[in-house]
MDAnalysis code that builds the backbone (N, CA, C; Angstrom):
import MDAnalysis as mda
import numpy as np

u = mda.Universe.empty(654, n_residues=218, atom_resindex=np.repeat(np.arange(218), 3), trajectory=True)
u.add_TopologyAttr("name", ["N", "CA", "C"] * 218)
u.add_TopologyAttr("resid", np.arange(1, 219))
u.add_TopologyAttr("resname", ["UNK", "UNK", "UNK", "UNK", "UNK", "UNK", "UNK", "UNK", "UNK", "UNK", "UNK", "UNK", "UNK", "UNK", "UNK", "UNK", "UNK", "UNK", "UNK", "UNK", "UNK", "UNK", "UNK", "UNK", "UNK", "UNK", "UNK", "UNK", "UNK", "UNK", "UNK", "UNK", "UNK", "UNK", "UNK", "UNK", "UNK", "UNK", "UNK", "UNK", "UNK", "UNK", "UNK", "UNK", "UNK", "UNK", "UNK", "UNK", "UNK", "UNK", "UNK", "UNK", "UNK", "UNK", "UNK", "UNK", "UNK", "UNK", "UNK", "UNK", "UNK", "UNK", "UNK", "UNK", "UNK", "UNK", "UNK", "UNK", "UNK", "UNK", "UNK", "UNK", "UNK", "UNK", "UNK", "UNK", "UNK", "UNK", "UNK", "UNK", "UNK", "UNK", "UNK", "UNK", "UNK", "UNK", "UNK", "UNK", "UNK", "UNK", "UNK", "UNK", "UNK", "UNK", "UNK", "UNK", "UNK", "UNK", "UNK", "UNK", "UNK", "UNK", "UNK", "UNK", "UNK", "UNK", "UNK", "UNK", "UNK", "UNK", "UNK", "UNK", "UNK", "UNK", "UNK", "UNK", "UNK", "UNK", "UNK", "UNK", "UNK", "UNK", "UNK", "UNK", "UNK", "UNK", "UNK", "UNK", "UNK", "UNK", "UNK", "UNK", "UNK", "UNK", "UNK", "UNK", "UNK", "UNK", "UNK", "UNK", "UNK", "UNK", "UNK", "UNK", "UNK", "UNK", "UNK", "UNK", "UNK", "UNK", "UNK", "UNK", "UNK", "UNK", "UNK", "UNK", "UNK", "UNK", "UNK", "UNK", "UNK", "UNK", "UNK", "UNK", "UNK", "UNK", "UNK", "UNK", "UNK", "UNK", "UNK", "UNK", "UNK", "UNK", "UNK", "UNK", "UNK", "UNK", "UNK", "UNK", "UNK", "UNK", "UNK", "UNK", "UNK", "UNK", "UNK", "UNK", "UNK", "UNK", "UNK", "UNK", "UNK", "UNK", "UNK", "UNK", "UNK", "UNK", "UNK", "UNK", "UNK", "UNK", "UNK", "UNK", "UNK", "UNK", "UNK", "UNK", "UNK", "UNK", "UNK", "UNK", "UNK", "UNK", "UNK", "UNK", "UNK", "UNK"])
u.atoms.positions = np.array([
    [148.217, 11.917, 33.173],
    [148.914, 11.850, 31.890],
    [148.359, 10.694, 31.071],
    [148.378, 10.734, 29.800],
    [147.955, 9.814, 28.744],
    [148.719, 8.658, 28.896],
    [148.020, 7.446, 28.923],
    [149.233, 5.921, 29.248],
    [148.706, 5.308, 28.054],
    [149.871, 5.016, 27.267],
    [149.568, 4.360, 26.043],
    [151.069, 4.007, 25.792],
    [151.182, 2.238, 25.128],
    [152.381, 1.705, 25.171],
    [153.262, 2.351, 23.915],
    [154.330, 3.027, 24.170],
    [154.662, 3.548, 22.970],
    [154.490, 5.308, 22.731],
    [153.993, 5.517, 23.582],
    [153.823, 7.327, 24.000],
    [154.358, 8.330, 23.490],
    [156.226, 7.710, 23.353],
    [156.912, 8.234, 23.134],
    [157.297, 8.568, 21.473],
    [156.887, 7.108, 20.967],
    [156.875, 7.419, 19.308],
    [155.884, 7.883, 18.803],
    [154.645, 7.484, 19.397],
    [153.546, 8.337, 18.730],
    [154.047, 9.960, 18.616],
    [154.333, 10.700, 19.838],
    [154.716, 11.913, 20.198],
    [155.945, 12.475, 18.716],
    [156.685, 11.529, 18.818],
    [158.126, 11.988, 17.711],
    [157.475, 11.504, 16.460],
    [156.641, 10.711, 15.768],
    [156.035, 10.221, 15.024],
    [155.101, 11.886, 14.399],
    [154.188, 12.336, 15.488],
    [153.620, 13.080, 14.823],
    [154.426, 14.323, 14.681],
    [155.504, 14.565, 15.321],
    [156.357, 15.469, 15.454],
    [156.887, 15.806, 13.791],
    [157.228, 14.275, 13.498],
    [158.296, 14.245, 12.416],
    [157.398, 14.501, 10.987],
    [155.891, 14.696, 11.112],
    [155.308, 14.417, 10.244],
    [154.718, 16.055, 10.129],
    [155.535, 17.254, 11.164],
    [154.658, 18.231, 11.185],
    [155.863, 19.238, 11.022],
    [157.141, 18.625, 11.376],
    [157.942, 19.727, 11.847],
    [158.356, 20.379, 9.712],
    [157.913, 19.763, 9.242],
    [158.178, 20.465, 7.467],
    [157.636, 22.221, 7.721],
    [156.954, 21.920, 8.482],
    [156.347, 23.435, 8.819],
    [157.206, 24.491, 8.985],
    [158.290, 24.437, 9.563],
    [159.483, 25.097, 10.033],
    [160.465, 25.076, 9.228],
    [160.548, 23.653, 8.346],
    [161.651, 23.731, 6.823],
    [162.855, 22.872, 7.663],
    [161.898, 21.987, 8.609],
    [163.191, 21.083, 9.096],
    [162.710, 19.906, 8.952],
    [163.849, 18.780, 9.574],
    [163.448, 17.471, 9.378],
    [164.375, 16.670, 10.403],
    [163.898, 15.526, 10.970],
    [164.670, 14.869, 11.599],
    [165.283, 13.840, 11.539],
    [166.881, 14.138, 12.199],
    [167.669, 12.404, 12.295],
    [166.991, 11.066, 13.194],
    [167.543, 10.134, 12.594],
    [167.116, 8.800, 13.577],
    [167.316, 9.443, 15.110],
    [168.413, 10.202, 15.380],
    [169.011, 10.302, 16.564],
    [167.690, 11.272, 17.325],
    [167.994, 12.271, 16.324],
    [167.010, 13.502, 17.328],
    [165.230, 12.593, 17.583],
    [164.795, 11.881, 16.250],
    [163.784, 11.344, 16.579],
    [164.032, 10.746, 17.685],
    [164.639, 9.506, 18.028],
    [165.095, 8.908, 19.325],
    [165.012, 9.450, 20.660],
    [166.071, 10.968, 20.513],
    [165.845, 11.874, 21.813],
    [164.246, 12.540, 22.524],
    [163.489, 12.654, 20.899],
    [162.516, 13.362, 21.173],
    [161.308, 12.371, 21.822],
    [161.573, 11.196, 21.609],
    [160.501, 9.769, 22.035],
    [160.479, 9.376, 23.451],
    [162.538, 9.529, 23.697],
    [162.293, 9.670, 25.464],
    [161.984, 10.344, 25.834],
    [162.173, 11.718, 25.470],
    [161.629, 12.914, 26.381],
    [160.442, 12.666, 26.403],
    [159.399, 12.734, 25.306],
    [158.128, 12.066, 25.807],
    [157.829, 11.515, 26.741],
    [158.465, 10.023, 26.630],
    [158.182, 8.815, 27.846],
    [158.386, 9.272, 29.021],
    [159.285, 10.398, 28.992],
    [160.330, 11.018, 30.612],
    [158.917, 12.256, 31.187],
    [158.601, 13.003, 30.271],
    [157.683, 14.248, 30.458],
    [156.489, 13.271, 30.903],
    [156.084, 11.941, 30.569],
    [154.753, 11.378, 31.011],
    [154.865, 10.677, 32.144],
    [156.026, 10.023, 32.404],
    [156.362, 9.342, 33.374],
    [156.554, 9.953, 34.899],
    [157.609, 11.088, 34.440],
    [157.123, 12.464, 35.592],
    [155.824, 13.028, 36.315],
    [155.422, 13.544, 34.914],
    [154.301, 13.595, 35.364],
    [153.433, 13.823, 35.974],
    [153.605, 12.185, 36.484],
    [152.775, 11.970, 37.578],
    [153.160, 12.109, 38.880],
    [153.919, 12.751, 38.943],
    [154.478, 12.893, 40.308],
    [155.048, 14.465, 40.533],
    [155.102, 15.129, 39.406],
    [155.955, 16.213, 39.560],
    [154.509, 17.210, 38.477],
    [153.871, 18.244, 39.091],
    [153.219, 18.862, 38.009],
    [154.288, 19.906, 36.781],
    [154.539, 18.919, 35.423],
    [155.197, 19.235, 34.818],
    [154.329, 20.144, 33.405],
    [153.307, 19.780, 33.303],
    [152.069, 20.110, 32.432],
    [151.139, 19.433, 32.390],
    [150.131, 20.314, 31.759],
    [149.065, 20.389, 31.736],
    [148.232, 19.539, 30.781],
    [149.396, 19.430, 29.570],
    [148.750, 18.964, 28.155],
    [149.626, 17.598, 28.084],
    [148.473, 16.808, 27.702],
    [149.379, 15.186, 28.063],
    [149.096, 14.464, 27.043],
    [147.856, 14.666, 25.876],
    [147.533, 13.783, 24.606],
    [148.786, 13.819, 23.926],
    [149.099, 12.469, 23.403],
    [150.584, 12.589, 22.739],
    [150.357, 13.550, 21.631],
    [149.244, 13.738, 20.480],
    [149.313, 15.107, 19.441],
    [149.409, 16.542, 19.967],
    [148.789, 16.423, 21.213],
    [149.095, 17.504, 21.543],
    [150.646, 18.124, 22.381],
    [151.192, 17.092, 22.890],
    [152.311, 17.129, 23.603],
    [152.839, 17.436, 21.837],
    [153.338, 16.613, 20.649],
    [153.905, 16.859, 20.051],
    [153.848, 18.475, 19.176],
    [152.537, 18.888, 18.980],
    [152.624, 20.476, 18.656],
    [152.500, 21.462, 19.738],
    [151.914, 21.163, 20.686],
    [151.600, 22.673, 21.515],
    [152.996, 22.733, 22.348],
    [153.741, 21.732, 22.496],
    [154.949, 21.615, 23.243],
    [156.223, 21.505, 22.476],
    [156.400, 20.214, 21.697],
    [157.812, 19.931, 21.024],
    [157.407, 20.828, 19.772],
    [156.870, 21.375, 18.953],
    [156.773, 22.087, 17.247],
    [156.642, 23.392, 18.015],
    [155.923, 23.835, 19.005],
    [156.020, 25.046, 18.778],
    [157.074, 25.668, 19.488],
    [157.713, 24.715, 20.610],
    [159.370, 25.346, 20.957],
    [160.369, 25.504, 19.851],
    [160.300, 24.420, 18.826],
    [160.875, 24.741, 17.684],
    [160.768, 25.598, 16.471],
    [159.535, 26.475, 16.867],
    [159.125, 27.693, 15.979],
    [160.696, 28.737, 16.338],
    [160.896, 28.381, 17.420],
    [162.032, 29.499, 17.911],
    [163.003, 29.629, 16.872],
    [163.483, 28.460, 16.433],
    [164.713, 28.537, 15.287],
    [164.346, 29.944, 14.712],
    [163.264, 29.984, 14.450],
    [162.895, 31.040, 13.001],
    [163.367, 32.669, 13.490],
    [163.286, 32.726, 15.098],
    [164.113, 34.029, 15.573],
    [165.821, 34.091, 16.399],
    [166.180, 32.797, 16.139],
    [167.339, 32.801, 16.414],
    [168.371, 33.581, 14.892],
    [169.980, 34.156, 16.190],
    [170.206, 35.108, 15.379],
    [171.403, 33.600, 14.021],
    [171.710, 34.121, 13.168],
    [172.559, 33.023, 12.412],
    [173.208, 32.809, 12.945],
    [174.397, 31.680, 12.858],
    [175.337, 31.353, 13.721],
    [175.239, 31.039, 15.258],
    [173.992, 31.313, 16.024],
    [173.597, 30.975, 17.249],
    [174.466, 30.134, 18.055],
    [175.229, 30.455, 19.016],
    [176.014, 29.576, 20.013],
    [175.741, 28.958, 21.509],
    [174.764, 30.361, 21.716],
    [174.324, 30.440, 23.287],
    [172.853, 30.711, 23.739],
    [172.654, 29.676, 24.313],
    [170.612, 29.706, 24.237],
    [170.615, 30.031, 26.039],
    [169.816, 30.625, 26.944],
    [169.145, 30.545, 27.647],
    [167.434, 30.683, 28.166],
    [167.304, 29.427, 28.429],
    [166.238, 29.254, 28.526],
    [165.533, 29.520, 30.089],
    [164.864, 30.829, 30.077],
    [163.885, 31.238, 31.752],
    [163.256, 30.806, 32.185],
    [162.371, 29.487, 33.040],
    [161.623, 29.220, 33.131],
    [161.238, 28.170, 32.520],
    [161.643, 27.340, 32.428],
    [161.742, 26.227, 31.419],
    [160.686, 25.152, 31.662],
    [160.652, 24.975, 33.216],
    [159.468, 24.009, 33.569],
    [159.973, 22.700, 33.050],
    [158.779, 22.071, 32.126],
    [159.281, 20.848, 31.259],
    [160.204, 20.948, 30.238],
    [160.858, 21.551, 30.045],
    [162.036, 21.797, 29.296],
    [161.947, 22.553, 28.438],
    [160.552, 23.302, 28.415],
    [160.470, 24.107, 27.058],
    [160.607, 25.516, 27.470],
    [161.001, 26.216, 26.301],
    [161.418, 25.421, 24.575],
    [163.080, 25.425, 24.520],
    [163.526, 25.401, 25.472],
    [164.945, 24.833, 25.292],
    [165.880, 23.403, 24.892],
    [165.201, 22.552, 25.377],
    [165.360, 21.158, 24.929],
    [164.931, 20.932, 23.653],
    [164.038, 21.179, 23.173],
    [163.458, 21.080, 21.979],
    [164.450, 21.574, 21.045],
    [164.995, 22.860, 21.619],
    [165.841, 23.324, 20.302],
    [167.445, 23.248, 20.407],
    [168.021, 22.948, 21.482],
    [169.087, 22.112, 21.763],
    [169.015, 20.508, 20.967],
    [167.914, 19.819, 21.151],
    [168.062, 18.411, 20.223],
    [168.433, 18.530, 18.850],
    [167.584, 19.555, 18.426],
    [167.353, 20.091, 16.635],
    [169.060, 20.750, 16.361],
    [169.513, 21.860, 17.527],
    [170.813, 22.230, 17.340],
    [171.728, 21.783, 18.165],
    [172.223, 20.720, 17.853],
    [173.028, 19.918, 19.374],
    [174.531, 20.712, 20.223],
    [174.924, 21.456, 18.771],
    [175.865, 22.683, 18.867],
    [175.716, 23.931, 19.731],
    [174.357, 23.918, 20.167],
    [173.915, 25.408, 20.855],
    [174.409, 25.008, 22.328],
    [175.022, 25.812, 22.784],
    [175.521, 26.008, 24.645],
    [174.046, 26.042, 25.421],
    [173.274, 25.385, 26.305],
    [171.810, 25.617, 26.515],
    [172.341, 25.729, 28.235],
    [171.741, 27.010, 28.719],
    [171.633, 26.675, 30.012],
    [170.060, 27.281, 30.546],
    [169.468, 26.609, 31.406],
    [168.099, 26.018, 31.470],
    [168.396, 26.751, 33.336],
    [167.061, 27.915, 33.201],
    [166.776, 28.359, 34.547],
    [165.399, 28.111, 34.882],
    [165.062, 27.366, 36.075],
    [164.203, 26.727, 36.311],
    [163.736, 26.835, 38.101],
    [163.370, 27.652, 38.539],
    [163.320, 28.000, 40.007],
    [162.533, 27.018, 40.978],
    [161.607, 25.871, 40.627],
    [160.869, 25.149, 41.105],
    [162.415, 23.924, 41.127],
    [162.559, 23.014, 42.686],
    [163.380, 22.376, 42.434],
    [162.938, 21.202, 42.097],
    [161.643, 20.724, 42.120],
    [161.633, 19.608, 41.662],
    [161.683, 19.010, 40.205],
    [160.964, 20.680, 39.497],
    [161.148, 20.339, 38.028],
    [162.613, 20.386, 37.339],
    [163.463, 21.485, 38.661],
    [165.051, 21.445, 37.960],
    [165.380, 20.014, 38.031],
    [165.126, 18.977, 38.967],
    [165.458, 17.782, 39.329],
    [165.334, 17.448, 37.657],
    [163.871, 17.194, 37.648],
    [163.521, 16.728, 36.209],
    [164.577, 16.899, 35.193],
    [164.949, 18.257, 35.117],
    [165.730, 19.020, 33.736],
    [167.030, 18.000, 33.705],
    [167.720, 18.183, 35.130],
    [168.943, 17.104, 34.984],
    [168.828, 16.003, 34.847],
    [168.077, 15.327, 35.173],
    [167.831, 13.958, 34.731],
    [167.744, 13.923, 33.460],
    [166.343, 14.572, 32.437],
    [166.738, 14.535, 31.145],
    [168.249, 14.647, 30.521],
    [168.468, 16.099, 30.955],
    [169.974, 16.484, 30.144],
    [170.850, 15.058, 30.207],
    [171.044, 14.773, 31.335],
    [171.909, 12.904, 31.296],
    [170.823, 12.209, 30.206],
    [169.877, 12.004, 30.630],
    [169.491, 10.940, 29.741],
    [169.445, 10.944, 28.277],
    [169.465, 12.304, 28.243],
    [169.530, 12.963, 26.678],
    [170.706, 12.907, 25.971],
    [171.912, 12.882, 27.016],
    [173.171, 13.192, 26.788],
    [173.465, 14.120, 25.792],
    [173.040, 15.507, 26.471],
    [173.319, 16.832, 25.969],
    [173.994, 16.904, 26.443],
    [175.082, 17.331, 25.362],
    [176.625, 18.136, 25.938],
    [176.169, 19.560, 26.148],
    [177.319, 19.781, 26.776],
    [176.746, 21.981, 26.934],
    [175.435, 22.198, 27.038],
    [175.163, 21.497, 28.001],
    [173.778, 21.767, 28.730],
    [173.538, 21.973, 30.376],
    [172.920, 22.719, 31.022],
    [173.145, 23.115, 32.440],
    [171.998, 23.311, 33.103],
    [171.766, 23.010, 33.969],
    [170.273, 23.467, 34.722],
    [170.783, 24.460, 36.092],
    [170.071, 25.268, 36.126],
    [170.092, 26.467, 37.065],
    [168.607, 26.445, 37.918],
    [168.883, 25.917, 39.519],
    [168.135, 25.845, 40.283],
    [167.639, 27.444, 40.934],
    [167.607, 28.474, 40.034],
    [167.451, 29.512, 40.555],
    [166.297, 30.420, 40.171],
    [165.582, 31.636, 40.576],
    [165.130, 32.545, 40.131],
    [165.645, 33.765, 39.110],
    [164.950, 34.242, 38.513],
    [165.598, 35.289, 37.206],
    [166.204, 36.757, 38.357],
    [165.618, 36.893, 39.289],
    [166.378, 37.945, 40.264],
    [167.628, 37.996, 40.604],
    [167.966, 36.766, 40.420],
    [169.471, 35.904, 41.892],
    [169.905, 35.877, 41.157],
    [169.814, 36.114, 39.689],
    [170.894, 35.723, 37.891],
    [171.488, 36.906, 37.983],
    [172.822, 36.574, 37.353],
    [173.774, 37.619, 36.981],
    [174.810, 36.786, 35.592],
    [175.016, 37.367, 34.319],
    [175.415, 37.191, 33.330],
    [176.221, 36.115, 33.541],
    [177.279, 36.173, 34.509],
    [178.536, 34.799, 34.927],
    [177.747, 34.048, 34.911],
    [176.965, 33.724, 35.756],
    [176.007, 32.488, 35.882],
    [175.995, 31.715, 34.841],
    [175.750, 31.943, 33.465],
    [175.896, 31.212, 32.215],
    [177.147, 30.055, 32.210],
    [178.825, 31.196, 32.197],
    [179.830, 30.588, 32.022],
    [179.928, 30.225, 30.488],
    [179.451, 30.919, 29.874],
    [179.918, 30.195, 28.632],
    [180.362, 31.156, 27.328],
    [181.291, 31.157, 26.796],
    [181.708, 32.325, 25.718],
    [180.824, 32.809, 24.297],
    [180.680, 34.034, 24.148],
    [179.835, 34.050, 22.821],
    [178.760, 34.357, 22.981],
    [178.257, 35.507, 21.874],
    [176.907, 36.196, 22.558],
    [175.872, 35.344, 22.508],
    [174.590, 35.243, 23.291],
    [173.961, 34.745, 23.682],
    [172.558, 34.747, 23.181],
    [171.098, 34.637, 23.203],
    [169.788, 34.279, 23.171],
    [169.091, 34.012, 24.326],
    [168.250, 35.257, 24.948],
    [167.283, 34.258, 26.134],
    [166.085, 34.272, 25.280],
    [165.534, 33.200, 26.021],
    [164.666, 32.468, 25.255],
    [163.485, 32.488, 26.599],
    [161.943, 32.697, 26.473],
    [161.149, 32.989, 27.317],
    [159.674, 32.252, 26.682],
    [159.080, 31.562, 27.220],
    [158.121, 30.862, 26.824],
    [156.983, 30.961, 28.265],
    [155.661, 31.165, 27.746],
    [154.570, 30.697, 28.839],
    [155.029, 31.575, 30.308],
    [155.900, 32.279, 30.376],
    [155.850, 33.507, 31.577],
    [155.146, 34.220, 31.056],
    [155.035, 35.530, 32.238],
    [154.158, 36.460, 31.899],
    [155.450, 37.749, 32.470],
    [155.838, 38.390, 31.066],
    [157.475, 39.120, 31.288],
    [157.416, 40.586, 31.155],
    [156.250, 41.375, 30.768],
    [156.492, 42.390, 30.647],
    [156.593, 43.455, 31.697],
    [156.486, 42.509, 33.391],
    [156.983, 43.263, 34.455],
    [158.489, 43.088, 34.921],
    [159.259, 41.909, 33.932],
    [160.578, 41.712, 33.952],
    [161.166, 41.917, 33.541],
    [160.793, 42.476, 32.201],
    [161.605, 42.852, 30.918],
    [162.946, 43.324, 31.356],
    [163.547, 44.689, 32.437],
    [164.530, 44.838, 33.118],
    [165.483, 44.417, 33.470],
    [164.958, 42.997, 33.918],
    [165.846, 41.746, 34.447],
    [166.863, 41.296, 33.669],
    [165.831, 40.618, 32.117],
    [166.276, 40.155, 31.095],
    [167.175, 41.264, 30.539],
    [167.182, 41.923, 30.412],
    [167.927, 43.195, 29.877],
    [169.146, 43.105, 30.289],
    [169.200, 43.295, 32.069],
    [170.549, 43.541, 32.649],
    [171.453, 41.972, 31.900],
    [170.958, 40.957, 31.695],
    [171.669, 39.817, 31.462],
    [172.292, 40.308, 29.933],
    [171.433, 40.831, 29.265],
    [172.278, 40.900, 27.858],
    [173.316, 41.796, 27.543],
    [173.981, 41.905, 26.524],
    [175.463, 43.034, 25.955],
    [174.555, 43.336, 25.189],
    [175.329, 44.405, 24.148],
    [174.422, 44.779, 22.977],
    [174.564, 44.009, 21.485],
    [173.395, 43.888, 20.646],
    [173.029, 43.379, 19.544],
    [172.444, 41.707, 20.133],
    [172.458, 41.601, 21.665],
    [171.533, 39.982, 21.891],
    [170.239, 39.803, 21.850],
    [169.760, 39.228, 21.637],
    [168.340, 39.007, 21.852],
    [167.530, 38.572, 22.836],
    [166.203, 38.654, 23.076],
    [165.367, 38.656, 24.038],
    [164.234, 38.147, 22.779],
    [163.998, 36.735, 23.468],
    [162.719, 36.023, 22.609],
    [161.873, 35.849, 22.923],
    [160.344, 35.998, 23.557],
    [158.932, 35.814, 23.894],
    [157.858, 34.741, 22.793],
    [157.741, 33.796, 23.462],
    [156.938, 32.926, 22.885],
    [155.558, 33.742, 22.897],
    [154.481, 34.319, 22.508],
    [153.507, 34.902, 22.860],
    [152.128, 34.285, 21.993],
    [150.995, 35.036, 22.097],
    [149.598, 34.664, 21.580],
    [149.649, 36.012, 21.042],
    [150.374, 36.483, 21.870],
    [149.487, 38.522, 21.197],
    [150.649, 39.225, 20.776],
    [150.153, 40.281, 19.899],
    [151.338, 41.569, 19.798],
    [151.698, 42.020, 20.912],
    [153.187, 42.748, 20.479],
    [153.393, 43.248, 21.524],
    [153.277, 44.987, 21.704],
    [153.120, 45.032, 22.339],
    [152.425, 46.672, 22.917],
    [152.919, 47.358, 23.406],
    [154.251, 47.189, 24.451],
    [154.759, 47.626, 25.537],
    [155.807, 48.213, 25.155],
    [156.042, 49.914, 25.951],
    [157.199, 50.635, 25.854],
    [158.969, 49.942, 26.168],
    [159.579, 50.461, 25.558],
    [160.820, 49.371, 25.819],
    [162.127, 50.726, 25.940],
    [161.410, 52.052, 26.425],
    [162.084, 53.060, 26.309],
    [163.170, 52.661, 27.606],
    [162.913, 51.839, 28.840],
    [163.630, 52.647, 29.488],
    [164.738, 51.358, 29.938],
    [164.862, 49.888, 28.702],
    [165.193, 48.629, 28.895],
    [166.489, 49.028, 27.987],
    [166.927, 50.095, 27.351],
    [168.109, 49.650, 26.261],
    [167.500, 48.419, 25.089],
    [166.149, 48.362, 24.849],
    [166.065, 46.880, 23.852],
    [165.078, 47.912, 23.383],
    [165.135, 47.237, 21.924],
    [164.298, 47.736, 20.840],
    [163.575, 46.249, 19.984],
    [162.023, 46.415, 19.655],
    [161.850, 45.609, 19.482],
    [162.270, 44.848, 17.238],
    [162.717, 44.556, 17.362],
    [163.481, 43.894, 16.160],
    [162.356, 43.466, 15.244],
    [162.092, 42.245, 15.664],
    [160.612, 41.315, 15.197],
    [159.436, 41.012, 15.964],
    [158.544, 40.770, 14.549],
    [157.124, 40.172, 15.556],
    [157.111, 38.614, 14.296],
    [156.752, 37.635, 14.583],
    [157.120, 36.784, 13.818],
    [155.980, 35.714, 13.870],
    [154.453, 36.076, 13.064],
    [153.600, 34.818, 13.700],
    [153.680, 33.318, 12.908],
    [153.121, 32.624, 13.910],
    [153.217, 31.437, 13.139],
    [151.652, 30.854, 13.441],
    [150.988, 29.542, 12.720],
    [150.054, 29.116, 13.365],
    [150.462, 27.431, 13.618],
    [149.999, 27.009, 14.499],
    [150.118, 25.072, 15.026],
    [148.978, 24.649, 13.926],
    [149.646, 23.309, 13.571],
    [148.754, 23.049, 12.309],
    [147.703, 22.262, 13.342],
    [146.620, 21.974, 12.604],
    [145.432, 21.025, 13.377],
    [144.840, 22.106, 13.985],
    [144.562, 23.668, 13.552],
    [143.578, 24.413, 14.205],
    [144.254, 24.538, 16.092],
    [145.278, 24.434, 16.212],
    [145.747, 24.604, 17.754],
    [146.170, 25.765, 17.986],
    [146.211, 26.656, 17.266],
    [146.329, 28.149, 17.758],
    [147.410, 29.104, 16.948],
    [147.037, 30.630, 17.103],
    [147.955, 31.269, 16.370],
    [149.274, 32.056, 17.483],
    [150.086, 31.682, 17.354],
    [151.331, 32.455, 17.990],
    [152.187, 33.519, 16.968],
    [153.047, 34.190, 17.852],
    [154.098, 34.814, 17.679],
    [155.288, 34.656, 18.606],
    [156.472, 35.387, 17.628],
    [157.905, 35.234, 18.462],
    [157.997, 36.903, 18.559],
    [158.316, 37.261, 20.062],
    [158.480, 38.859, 19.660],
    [160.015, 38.855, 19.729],
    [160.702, 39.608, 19.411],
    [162.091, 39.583, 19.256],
    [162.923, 40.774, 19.769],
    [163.355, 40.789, 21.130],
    [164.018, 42.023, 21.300],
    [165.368, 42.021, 21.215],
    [165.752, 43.399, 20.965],
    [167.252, 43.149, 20.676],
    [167.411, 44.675, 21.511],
    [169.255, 44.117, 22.613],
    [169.788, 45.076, 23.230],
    [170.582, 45.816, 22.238],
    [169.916, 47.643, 22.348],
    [170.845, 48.627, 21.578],
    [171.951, 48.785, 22.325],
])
């Protein structure tokens, strides 16, 4: 990981100077949150393979800006985020800081990185926030615990042999969000979900073009 004194503001520094992209902006506070997580994601690290990408510009777009592209497919009023696979917290943390109001519960099957997740969530002092030491198989809707339709949120898996899974978790009119590089292609005849949106965006500084695919249970 990149060791440089201050890691953490550089990271929220370039964050705060990019996130206009999205039509947001940040408090002292969320800047604050977003500087430890930095320091916490580098400090880890080294001990826990949490990622891959460790330059603080790049930690701040390929990681913190583009988890926050998500806002742009969340449904209005948003109450309930779950995040699959979360690893280093993304992109759930990211968009829990930005919406401190969202219910976030964070499934994370590796236990050392769930370790990680709880430690942040305290240190972050996210309310209505939860880490789930489990696999997406062993999930069943209770598991959440929390009232009000919901959002899973899917980043950096590879889902279109799970799609099923995610499905059984939702009611109808929820969504199913895919962080992706590519269109999506895949039949969705036999999931109850129809695909809603394709939503691209690009990372400024030439770092790549994404999309949000957006499914929604009929």
């Amino acid at each position: 990981m990149f060791h440089v004194e201050h890691f953490g503001e550089i990271v929220s520094t370039c964050l705060a100077e990019q996130i206009h992209l999205i039509g947001l902006s940040l408090t002292s506070t969320q800047f604050d949150q977003f500087a430890r997580f930095a320091d916490e994601l580098s400090r880890w690290n080294q001990k826990v393979n949490l990622t891959a990408i460790t330059e603080p510009t790049d930690v701040a777009i390929k990681h913190f800006l583009d988890s926050l592209f998500g806002v742009l497919a969340l449904p209005t009023g948003a109450q309930r985020l779950v995040d699959v696979g979360s690893g280093g917290g993304f992109p759930g943390i990211p968009l829990k800081i930005m919406m401190p109001d969202l219910a976030l519960s964070i499934v994370e099957p590796n236990s050392k990185k769930a370790s990680f997740l709880l430690h942040l969530v305290g240190l972050l002092k996210l309310g209505q926030a939860y880490v789930l030491n489990r696999k997406i198989e062993d999930l069943s809707r209770q598991d959440f615990g929390m009232n009000g339709p919901l959002s899973i949120v899917v980043r950096g898996l590879k889902v279109e042999d799970r799609v099923g899974l995610f499905a059984c978790l939702l009611n109808r009119e929820e969504r199913l969000i895919l962080y992706s590089t590519t269109p999506w292609f895949h039949s969705l005849d036999n999931y109850q979900l129809k695909l809603l949106d394709q939503i691209p965006y690009q990372l400024p500084q030439g770092l790549g073009d994404r999309r949000l695919i957006v499914l929604k249970k009929g």
